[in-house]
FIKOLZA-1660 file (N, C-alpha, C; in steps of 0.1 Angstrom, whole numbers, plus 5000, padded with zeros to 4 digits):
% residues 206
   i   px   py   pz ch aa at
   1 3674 5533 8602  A  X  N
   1 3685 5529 8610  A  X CA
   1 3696 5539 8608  A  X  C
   2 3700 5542 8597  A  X  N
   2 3708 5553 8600  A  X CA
   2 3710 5567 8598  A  X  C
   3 3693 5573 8604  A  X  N
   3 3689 5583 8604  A  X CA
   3 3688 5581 8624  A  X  C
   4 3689 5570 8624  A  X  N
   4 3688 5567 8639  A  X CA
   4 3704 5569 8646  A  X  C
   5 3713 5563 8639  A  X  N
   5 3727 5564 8642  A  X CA
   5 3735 5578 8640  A  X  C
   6 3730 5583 8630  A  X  N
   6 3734 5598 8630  A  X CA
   6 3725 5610 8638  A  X  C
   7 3715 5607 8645  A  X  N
   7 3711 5613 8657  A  X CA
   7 3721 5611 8670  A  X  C
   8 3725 5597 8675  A  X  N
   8 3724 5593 8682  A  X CA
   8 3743 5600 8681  A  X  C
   9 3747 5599 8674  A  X  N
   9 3764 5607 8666  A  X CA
   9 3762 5620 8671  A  X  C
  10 3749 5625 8664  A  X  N
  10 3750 5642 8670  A  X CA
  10 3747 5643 8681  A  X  C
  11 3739 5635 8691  A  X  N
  11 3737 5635 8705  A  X CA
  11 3752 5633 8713  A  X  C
  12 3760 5627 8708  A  X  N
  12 3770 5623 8713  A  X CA
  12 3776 5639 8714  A  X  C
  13 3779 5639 8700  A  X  N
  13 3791 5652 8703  A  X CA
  13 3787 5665 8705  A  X  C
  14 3771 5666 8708  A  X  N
  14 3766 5675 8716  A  X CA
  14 3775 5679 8732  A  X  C
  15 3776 5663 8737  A  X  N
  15 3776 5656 8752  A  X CA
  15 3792 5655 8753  A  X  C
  16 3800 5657 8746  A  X  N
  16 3810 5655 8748  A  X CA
  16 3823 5667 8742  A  X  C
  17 3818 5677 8734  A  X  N
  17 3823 5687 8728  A  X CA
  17 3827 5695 8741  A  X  C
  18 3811 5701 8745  A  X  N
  18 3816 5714 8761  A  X CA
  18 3822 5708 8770  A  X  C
  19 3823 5690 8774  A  X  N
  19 3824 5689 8784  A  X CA
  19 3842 5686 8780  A  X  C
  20 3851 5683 8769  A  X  N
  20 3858 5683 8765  A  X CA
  20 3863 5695 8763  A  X  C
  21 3864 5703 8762  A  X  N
  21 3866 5723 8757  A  X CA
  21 3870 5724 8773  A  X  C
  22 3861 5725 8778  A  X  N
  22 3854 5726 8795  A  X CA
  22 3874 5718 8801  A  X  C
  23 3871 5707 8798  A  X  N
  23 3885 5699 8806  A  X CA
  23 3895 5703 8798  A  X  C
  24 3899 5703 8791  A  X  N
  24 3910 5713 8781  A  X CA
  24 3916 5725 8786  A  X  C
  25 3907 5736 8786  A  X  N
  25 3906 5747 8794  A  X CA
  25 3916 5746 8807  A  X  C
  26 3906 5737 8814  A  X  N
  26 3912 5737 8825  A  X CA
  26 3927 5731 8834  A  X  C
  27 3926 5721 8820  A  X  N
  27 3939 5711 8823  A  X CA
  27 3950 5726 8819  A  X  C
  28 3946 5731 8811  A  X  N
  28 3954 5739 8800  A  X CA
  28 3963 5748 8811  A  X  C
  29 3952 5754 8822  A  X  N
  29 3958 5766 8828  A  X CA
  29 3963 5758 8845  A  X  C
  30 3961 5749 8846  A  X  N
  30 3966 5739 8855  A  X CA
  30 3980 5743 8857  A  X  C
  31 3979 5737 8840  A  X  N
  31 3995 5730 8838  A  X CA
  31 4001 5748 8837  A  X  C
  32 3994 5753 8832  A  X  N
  32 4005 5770 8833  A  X CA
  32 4004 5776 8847  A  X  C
  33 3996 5769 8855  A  X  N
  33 4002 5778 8870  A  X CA
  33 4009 5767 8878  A  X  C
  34 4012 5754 8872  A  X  N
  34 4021 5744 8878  A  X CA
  34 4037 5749 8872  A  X  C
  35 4038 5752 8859  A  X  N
  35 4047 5758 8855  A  X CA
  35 4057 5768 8864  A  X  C
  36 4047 5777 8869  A  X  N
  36 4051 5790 8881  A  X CA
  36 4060 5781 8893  A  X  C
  37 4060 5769 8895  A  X  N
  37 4064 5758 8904  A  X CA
  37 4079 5761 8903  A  X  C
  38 4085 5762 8891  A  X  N
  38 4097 5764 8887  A  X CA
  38 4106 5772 8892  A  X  C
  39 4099 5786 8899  A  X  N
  39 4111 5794 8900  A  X CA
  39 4113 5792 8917  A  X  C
  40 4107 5781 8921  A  X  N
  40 4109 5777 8933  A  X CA
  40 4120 5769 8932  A  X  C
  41 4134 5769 8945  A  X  N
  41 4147 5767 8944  A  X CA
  41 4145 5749 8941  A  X  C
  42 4153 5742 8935  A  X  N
  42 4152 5729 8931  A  X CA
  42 4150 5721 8946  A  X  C
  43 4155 5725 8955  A  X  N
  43 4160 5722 8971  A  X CA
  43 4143 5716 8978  A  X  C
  44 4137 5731 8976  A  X  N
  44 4128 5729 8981  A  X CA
  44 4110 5732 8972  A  X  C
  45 4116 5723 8964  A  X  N
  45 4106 5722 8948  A  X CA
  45 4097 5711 8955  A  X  C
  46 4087 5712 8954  A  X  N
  46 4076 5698 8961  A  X CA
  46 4079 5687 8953  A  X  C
  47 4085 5686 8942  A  X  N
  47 4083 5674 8931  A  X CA
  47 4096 5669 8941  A  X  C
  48 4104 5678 8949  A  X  N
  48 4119 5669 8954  A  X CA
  48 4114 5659 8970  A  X  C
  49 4103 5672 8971  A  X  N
  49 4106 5672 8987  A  X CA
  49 4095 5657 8988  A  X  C
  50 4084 5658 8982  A  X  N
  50 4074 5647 8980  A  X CA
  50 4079 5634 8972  A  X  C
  51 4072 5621 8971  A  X  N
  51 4079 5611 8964  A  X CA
  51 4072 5618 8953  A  X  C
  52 4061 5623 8953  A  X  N
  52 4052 5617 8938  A  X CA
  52 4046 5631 8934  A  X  C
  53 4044 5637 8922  A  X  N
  53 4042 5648 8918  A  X CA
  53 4023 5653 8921  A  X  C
  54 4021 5663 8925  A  X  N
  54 4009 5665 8930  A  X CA
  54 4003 5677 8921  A  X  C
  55 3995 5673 8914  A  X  N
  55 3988 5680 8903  A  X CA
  55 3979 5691 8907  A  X  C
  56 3981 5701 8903  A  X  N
  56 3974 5714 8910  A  X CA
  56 3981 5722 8918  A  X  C
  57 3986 5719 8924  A  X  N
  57 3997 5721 8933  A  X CA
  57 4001 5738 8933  A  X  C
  58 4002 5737 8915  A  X  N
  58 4008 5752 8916  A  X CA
  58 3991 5765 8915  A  X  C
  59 3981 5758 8912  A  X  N
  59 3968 5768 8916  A  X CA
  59 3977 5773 8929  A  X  C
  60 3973 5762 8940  A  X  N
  60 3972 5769 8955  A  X CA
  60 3991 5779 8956  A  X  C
  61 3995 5774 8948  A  X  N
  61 4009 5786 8952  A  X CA
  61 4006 5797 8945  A  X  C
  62 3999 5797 8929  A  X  N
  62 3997 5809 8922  A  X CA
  62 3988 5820 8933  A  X  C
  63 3979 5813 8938  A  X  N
  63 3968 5818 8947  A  X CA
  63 3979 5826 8960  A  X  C
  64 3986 5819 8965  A  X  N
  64 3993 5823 8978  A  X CA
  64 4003 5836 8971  A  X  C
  65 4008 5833 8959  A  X  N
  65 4016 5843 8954  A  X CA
  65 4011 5854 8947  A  X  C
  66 3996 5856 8947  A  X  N
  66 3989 5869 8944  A  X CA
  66 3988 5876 8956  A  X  C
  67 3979 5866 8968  A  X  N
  67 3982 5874 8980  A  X CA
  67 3994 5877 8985  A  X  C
  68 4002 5872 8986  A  X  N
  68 4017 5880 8991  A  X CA
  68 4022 5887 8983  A  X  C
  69 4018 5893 8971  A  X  N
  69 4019 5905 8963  A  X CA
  69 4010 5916 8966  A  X  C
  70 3997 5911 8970  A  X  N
  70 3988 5925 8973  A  X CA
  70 3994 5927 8984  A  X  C
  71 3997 5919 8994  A  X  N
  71 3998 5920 9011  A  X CA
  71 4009 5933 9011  A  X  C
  72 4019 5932 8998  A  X  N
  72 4034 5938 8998  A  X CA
  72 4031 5950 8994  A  X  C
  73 4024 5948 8983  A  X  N
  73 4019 5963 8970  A  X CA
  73 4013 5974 8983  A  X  C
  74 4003 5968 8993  A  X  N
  74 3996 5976 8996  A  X CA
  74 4004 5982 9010  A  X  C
  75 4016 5973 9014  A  X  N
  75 4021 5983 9022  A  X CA
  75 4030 5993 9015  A  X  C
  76 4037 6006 9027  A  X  N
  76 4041 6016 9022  A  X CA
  76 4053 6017 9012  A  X  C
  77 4062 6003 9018  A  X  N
  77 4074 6003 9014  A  X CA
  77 4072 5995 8998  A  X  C
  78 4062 5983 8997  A  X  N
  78 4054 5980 8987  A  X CA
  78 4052 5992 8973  A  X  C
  79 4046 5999 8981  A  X  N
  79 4041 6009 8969  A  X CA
  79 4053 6017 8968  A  X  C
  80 4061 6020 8975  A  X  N
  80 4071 6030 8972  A  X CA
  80 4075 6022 8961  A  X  C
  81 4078 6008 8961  A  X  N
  81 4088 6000 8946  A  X CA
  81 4075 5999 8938  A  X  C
  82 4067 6000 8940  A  X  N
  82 4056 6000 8925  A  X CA
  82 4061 6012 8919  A  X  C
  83 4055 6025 8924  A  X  N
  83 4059 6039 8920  A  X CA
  83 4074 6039 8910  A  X  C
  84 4083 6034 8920  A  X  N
  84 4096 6030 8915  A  X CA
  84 4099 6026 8901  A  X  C
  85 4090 6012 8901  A  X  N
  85 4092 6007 8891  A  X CA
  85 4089 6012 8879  A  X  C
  86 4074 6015 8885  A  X  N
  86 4066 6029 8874  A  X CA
  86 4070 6039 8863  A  X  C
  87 4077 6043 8874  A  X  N
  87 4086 6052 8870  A  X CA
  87 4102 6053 8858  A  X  C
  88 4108 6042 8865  A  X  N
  88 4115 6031 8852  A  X CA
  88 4112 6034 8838  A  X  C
  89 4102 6022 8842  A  X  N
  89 4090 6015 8832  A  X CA
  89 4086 6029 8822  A  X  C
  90 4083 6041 8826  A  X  N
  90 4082 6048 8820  A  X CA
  90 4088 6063 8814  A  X  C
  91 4101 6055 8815  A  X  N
  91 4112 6060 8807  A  X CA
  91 4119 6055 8796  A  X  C
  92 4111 6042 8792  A  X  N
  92 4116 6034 8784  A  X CA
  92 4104 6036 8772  A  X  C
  93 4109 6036 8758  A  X  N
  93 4101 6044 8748  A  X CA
  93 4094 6029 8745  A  X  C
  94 4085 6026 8741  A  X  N
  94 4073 6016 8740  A  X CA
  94 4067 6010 8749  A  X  C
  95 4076 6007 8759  A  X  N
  95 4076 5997 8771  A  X CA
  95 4065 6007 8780  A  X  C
  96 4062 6017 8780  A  X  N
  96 4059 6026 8787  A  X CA
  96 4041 6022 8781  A  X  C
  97 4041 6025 8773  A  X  N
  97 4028 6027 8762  A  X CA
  97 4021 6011 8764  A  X  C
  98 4026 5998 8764  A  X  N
  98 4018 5985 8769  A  X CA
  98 4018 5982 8781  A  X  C
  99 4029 5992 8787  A  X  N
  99 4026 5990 8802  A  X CA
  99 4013 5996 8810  A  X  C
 100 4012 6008 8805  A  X  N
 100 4002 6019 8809  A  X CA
 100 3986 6014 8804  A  X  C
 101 3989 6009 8788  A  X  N
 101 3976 6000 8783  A  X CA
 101 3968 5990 8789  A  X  C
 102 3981 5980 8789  A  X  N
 102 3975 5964 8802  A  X CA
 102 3974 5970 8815  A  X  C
 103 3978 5979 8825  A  X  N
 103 3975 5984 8833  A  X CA
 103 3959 5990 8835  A  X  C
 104 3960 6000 8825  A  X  N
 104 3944 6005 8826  A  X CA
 104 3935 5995 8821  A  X  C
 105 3937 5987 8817  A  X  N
 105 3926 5978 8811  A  X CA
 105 3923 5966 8822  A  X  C
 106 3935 5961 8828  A  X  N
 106 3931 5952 8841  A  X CA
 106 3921 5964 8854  A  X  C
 107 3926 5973 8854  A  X  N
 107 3921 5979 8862  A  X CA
 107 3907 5987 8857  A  X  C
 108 3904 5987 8849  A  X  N
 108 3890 5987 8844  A  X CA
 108 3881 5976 8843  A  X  C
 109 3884 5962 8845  A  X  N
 109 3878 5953 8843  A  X CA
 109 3876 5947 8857  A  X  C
 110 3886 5949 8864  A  X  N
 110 3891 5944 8879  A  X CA
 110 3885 5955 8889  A  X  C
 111 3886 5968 8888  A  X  N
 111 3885 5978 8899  A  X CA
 111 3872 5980 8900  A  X  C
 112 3873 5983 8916  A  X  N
 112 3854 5985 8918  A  X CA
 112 3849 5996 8911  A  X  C
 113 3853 6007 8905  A  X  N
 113 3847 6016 8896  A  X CA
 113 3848 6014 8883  A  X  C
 114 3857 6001 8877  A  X  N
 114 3852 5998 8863  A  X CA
 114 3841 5994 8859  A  X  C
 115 3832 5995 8849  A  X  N
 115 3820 5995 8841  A  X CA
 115 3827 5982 8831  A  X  C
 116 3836 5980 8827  A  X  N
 116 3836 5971 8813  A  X CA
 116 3834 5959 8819  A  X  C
 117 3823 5955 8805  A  X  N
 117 3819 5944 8804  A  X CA
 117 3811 5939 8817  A  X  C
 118 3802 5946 8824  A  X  N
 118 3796 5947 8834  A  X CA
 118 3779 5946 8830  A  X  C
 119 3778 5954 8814  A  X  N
 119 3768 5956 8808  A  X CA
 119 3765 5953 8797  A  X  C
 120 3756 5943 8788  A  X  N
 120 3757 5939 8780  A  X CA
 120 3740 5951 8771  A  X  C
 121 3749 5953 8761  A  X  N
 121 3735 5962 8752  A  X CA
 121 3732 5956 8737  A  X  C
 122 3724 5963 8733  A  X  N
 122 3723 5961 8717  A  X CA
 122 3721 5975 8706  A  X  C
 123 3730 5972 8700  A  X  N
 123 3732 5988 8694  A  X CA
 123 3724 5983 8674  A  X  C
 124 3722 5991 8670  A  X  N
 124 3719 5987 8652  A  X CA
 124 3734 5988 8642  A  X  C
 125 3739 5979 8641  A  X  N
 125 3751 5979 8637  A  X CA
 125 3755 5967 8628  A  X  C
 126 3759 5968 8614  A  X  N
 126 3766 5977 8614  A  X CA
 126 3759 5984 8606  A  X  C
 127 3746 5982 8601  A  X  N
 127 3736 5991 8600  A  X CA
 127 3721 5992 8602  A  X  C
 128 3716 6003 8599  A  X  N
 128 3704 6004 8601  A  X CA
 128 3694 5994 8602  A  X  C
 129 3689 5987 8611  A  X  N
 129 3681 5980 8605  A  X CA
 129 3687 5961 8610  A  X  C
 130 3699 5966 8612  A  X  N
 130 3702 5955 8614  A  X CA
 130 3711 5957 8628  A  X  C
 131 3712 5943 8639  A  X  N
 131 3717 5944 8655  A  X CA
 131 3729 5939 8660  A  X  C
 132 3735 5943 8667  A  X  N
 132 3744 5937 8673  A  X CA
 132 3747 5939 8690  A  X  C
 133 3748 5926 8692  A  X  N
 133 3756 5925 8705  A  X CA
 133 3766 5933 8712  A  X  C
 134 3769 5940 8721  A  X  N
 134 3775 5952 8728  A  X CA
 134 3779 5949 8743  A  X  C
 135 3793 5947 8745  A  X  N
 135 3792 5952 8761  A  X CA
 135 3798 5970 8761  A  X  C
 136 3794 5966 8771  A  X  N
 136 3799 5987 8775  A  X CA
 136 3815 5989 8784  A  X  C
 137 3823 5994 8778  A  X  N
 137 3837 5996 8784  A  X CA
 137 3836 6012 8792  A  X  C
 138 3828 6019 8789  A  X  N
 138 3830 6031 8797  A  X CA
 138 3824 6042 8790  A  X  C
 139 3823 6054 8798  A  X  N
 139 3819 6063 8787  A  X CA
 139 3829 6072 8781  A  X  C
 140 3828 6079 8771  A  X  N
 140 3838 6085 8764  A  X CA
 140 3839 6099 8773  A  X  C
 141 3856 6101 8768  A  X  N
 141 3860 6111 8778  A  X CA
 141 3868 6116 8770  A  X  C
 142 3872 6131 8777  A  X  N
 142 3885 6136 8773  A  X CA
 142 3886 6144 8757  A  X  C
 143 3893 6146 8747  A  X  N
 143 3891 6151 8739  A  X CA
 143 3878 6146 8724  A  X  C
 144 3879 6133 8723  A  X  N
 144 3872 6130 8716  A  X CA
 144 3852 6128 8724  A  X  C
 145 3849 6135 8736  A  X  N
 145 3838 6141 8740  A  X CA
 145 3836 6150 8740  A  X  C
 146 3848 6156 8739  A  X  N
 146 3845 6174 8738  A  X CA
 146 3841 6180 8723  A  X  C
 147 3846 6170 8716  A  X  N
 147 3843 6177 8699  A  X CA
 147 3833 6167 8692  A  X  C
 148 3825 6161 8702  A  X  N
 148 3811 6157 8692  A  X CA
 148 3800 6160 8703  A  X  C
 149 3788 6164 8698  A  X  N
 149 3778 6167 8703  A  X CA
 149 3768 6163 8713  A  X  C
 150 3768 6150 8710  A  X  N
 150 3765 6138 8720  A  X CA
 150 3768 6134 8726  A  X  C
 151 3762 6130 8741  A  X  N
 151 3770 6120 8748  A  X CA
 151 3777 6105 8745  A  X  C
 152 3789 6105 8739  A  X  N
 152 3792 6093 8737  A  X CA
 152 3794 6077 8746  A  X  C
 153 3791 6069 8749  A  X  N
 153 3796 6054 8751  A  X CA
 153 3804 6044 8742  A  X  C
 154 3813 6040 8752  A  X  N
 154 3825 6033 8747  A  X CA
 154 3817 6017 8742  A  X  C
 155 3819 6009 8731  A  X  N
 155 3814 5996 8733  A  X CA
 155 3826 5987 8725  A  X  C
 156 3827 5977 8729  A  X  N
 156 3836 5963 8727  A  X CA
 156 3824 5954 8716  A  X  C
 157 3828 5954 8707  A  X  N
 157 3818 5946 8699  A  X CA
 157 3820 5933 8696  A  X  C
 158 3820 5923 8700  A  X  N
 158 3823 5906 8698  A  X CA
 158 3825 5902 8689  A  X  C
 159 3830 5890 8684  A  X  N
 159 3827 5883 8673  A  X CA
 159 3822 5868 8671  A  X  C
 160 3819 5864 8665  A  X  N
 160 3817 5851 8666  A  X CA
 160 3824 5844 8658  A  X  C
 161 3828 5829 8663  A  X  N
 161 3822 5826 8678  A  X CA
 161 3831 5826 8687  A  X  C
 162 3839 5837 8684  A  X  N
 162 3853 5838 8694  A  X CA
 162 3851 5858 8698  A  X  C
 163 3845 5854 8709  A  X  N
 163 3839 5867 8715  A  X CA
 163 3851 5874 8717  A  X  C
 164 3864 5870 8723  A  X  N
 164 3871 5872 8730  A  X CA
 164 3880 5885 8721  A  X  C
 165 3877 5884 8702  A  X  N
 165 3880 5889 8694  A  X CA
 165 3872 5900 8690  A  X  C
 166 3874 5914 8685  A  X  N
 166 3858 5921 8679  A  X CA
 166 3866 5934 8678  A  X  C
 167 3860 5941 8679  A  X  N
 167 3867 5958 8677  A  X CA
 167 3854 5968 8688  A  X  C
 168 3858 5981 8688  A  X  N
 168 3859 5989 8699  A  X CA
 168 3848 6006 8688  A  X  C
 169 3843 6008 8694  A  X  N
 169 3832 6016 8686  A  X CA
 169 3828 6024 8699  A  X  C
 170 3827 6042 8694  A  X  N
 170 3821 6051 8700  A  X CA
 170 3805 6051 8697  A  X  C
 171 3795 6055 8703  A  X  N
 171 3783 6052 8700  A  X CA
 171 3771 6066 8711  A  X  C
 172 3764 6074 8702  A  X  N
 172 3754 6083 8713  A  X CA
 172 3745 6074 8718  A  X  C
 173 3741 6080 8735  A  X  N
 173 3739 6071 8749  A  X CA
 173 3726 6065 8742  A  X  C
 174 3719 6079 8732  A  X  N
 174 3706 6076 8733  A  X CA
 174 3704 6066 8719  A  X  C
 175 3714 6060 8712  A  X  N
 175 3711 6051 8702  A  X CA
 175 3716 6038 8708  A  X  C
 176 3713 6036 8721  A  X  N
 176 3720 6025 8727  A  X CA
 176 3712 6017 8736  A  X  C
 177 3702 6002 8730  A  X  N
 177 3692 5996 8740  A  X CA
 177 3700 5985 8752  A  X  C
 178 3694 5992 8762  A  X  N
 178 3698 5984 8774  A  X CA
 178 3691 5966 8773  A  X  C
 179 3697 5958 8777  A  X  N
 179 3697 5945 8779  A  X CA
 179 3694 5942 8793  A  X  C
 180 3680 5928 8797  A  X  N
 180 3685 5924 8807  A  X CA
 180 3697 5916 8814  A  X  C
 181 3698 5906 8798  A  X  N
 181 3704 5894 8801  A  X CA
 181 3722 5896 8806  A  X  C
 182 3726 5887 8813  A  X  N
 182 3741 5891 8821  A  X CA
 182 3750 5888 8811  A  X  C
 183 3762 5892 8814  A  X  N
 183 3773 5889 8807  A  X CA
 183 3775 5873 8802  A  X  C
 184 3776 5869 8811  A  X  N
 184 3780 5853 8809  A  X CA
 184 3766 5850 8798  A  X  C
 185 3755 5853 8800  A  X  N
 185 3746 5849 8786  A  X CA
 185 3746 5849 8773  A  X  C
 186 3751 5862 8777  A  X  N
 186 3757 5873 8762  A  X CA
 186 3768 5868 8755  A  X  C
 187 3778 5858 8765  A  X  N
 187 3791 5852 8756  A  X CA
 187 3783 5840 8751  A  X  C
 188 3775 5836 8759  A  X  N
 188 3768 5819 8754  A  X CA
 188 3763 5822 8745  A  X  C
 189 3754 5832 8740  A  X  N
 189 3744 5837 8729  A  X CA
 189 3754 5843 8717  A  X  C
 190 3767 5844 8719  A  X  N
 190 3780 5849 8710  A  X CA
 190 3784 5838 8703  A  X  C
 191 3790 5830 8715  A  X  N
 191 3796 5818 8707  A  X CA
 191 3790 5809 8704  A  X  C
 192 3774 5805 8702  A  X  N
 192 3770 5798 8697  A  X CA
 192 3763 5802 8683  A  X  C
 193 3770 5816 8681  A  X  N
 193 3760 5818 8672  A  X CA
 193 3746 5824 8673  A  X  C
 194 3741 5824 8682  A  X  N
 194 3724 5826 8681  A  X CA
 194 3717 5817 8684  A  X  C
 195 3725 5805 8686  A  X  N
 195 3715 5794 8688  A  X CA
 195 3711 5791 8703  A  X  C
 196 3721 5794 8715  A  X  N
 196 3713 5793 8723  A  X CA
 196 3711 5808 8733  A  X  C
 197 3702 5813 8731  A  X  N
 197 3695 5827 8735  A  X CA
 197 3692 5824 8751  A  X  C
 198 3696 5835 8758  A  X  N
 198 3689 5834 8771  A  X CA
 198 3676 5835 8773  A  X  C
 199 3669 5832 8782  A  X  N
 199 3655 5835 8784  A  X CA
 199 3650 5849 8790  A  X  C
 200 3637 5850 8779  A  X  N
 200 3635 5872 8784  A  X CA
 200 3631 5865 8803  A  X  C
 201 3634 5880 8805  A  X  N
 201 3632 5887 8818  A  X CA
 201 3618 5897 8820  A  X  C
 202 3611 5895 8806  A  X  N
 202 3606 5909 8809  A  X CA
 202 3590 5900 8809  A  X  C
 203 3582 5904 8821  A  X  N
 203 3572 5900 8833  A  X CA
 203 3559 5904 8818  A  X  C
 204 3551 5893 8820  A  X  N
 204 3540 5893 8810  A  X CA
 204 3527 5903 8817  A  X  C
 205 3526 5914 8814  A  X  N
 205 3515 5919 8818  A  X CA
 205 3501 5915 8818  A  X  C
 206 3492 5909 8829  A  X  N
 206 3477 5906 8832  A  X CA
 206 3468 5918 8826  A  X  C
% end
């Protein structure tokens, strides 16, 4: 009996953990793009203009207010205040340095010629003999390619079970095994630990 009840315990909070994380999550970022609601004039705030408060509300304005930022950025007079700003921005001693950082790093992740996190590999780390999980941020460039011998690759190495954390490692191309499995696998196979692995790809030879 209560080898039956403490199954039936871990069944539960198998069934109810992701799908709780899962609503969490989402309630979480709801409520921070409902927030953005705010800097809309009190006058004509939906919470005034409506009787009753309408949940989500601020997704579809966050959404409308990315597009009317590209729509702006990407005209001429647009980019002239980006540049502008740019420019500012980088005359100011630090402000310059996390500006330029979170900039190349969205636009590496975001731009159609970024590579990060696009590829998931497995490198022997942190030693010999022993493996780890790898996405790929880029290949190495610039001064620290010029003074080693090998072709280097950039890699982001995870942690568990909070992928989102890990450290950043140069690595030669040719000690570097390609993966089939996709990204989104490679976080599942992170933060569980190992316990739940994707299924191989690789075709059983007749």
């Amino acid at each position: 009996m209560r080898k039956t009840l403490k199954n039936i315990f871990i069944t539960g909070i198998i069934a109810i953990i992701p799908i709780g994380v899962t609503l969490y999550i989402f309630f979480f970022l709801m409520n921070l793009m409902d927030n953005l609601l705010n800097i809309i004039p009190p006058r004509f705030h939906p919470d005034q203009i409506f009787p009753f408060h309408i949940p989500g509300l601020g997704v579809v304005f966050t959404i409308i207010l990315i597009l009317i930022v590209g729509i702006i950025v990407q005209s001429y007079i647009g980019k002239r205040f980006v540049h502008l700003g740019e420019w500012i921005l980088s005359k100011i001693p630090f402000i310059n340095g996390i500006y330029n950082a979170v900039k190349k790093l969205v636009e590496s992740i975001l731009g159609d010629k970024g590579q990060s996190f696009k590829k998931v590999v497995l490198i022997e780390y942190p030693r010999k003999g022993l493996y780890s999980v790898a996405f790929v941020t880029g290949m190495s460039e610039g001064e620290i390619q010029e003074k080693t011998v090998q072709r280097n690759i950039n890699l982001f190495v995870p942690t568990t079970p909070n992928p989102t954390s890990g450290f950043y490692i140069m690595i030669p191309e040719s000690d570097v095994i390609d993966l089939d499995m996709t990204v989104e696998e490679a976080f599942t196979l992170i933060i569980s630990g190992g316990m739940i692995s994707p299924p191989s790809r690789t075709k059983n030879v007749q």
